[in-house]
matplotlib code that plots the C-alpha trace (Angstrom):
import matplotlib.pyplot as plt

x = [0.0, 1.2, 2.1, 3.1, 2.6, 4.7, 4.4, 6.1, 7.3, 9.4, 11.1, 12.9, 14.6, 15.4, 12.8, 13.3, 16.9, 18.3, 15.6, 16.5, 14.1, 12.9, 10.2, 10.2, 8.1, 8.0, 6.2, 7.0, 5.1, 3.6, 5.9, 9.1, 12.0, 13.6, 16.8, 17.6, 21.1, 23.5, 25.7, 25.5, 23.1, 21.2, 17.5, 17.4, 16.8, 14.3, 12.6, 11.5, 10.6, 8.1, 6.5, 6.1, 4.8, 7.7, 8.6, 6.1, 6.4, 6.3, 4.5, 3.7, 1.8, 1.7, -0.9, -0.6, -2.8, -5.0, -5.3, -3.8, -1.7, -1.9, -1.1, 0.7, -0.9, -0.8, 0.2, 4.1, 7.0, 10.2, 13.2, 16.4, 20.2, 20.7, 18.3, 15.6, 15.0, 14.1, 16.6, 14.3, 12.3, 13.2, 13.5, 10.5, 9.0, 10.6, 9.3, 5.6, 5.3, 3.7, 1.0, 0.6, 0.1, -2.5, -4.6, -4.4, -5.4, -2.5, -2.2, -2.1, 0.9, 2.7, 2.2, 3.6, 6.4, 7.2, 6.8, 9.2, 11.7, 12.2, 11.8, 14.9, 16.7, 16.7, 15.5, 16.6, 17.3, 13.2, 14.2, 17.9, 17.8, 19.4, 22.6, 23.3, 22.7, 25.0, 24.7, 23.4, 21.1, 19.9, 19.2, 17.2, 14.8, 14.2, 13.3, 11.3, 9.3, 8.9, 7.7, 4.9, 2.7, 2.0, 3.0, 2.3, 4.9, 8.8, 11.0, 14.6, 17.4, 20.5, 19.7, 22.9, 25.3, 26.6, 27.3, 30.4, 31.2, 30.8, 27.4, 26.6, 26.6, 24.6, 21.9, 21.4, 20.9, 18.7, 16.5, 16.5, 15.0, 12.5, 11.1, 11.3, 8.7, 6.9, 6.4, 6.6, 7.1, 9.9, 11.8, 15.4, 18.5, 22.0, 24.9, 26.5, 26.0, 26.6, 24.0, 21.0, 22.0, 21.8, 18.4, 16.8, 14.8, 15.1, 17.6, 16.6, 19.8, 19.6, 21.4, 23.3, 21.3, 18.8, 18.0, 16.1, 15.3, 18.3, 18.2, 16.2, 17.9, 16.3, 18.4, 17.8, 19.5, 17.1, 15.6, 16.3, 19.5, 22.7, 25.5, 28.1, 25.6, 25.0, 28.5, 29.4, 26.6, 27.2, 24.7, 26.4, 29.8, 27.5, 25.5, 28.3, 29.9, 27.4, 26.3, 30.0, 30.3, 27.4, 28.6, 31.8, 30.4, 29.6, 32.6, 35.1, 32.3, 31.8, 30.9, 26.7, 26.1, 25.3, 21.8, 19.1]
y = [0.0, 3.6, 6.0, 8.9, 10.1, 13.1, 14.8, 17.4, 18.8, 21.9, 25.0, 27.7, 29.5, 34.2, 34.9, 31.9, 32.4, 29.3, 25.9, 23.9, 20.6, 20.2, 18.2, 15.5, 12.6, 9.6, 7.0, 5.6, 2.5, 1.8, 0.3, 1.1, 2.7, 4.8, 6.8, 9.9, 10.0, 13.2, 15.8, 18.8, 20.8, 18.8, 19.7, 16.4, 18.8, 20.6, 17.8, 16.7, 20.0, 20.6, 16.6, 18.4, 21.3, 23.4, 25.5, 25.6, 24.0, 26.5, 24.0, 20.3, 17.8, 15.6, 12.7, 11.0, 8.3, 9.3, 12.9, 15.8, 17.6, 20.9, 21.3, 19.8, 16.6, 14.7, 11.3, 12.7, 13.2, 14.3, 14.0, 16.7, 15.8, 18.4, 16.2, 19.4, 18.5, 21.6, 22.0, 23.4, 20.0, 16.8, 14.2, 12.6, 15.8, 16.0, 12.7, 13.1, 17.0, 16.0, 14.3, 16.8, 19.3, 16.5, 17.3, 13.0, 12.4, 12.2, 8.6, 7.8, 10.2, 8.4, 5.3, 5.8, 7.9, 5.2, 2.6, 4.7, 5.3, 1.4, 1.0, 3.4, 2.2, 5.6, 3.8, 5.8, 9.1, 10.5, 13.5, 14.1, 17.2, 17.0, 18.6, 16.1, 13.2, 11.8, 12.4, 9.2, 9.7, 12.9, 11.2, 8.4, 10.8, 12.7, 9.2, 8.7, 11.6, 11.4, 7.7, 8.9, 10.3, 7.1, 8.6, 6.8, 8.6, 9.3, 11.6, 11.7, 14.6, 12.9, 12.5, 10.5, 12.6, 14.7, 11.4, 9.8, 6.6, 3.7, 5.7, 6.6, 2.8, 1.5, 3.8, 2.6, -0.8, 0.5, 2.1, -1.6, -3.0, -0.4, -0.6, -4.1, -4.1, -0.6, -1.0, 2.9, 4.5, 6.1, 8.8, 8.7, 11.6, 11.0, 11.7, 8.5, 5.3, 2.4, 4.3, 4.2, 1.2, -0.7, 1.2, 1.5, -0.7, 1.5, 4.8, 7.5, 9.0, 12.9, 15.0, 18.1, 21.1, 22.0, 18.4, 16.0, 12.1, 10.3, 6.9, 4.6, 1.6, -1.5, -2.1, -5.8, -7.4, -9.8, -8.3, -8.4, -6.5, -6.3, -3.7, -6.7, -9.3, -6.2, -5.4, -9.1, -9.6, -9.3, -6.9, -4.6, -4.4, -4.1, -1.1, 0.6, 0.8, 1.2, 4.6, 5.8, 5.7, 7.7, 10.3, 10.2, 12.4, 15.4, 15.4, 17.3, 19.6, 22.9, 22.5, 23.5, 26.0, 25.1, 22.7, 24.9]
z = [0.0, -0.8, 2.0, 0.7, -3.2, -4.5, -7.7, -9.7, -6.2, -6.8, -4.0, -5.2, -2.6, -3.5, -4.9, -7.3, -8.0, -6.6, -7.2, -4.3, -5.7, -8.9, -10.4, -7.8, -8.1, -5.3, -3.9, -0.1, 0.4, 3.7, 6.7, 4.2, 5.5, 2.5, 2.8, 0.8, -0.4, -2.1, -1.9, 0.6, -1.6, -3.0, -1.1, 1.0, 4.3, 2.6, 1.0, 5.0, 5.5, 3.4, 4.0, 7.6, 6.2, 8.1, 5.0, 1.7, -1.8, -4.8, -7.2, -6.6, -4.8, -1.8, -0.4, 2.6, 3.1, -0.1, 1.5, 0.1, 2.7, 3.0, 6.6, 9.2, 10.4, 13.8, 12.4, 10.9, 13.7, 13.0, 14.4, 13.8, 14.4, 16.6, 19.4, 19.4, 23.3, 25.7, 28.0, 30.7, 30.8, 32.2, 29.9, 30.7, 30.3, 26.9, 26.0, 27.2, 25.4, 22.2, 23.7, 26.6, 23.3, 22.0, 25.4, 26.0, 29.6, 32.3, 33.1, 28.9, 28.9, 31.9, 30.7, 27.2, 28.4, 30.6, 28.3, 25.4, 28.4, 28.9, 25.2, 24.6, 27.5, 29.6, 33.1, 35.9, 34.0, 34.0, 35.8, 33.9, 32.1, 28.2, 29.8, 32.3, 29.5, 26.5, 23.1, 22.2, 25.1, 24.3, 20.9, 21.7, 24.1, 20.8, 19.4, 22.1, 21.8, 18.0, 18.7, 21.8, 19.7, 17.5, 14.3, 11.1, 9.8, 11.1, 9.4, 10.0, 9.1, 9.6, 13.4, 14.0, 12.0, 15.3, 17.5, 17.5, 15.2, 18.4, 19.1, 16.0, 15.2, 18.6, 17.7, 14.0, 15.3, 18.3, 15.3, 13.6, 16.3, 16.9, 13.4, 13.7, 16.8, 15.7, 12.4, 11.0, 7.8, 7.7, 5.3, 6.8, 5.5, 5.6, 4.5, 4.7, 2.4, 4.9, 7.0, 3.9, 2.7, 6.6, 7.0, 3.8, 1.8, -1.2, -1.5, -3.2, -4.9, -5.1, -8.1, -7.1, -7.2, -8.7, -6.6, -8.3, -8.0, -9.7, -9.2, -6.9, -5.6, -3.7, -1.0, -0.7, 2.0, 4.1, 7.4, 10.6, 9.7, 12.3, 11.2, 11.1, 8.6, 6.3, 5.9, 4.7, 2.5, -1.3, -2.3, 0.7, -1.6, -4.9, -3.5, -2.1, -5.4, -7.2, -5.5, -4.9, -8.1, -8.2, -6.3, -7.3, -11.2, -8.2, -6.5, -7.7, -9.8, -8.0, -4.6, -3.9, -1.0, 2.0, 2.1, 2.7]

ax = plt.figure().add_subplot(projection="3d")
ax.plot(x, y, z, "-o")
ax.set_aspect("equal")
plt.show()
């Protein structure tokens, strides 16, 4: 079944001067995890933007669920590298806000924050505050909170890309086994090919801008994935090539601007 449908999505930044997407057009079916892939420029960012109707399209269309969206809707959640956690509230707190926003009664918000706390292993650190937590911690209470409200939908822009390599890599595979019990859609950014192809079922390959859909390559290495079984499977080696190669024709061209 179909998720999401995009057509003919196009955002031009200045007054049109710089097209940051062009004429995209995508299908996300549902429960699929698909990674976005390309260079720093290429409108992946603001791709997830507009699917959570933070920023506006110029031209184009969206459906989620056979509904056009034209506003931002309770079932999407997104989660942003930079954790996105209020550093006033405790992390439980952090974890139970969305639903405290959705006016759910008080013991349906304890119950799921506790529930996401021992899901994310976080036991004992309900009343931390983000600045007394790790990185990786401070990235699986955004998780957490992303994954409270129930969403249909999880967008991700490149929420691991500020954690260091041995956390970097404990929190892939703690977002394996999540959508392994969870079962979510989910539209996932990165910068980094082992990432999309240990978490995707498909990657989207963007061009360099003006960014448009590429290539779209089935992942196709058997579920439940660990990081060390994906590395040693053939298609793992045949992907990897495959889409450095890829990128490869924009490196060394003029470097884009800074995603937008």
């Amino acid at each position: 079944m179909v998720k999401i449908v995009i057509q003919n999505l196009t955002k031009t930044y200045s007054s049109g001067a710089v097209v940051a997407l062009q004429e995209i057009n995508l299908e996300v079916q549902t429960n699929e995890s698909l990674c976005i892939l390309g260079p720093s420029g290429c409108g992946k960012t603001t791709l997830l933007r507009i699917l959570d109707c933070l920023i506006p399209r110029d031209r184009g269309e969206i459906s989620l669920d056979g509904q056009p969206v034209t506003a931002p809707c309770p079932d999407v959640a997104m989660v942003f590298q930079h954790f996105g956690l209020f550093p006033w509230k405790s992390l439980e707190e952090n974890i139970g806000y969305g639903l405290g926003l959705r006016g759910r009664p008080k013991q349906e918000i304890k119950e799921t924050v506790e529930h996401y706390i021992q899901l994310m292993s976080l036991k004992g650190f309900e009343k931390s505050y983000p600045h007394q937590l790790s990185g990786g911690m401070q990235q699986r209470a955004g998780l957490a909170r992303a994954l409270a409200v129930n969403p249909s939908l999880l967008l991700m822009d490149e929420p691991f890309g500020s954690l260091d390599a041995q956390t970097r890599e404990m929190m892939q595979e703690e977002l394996l086994r999540i959508l392994e019990s969870e079962k979510k859609t989910m539209v996932f950014v990165t910068h980094s090919i082992d990432e999309a192809i240990l978490l995707g079922d498909r990657i989207v390959m963007m061009s360099r801008r003006p960014g448009r859909v590429r290539d779209i390559l089935p992942v196709e290495i058997p579920r439940p994935r660990k990081i060390s079984s994906v590395r040693s499977h053939p298609r793992y080696i045949e992907l990897r090539n495959s889409i450095w190669e890829m990128l490869k024709q924009d490196i060394g061209r003029e470097e884009a601007p800074a995603e937008v």
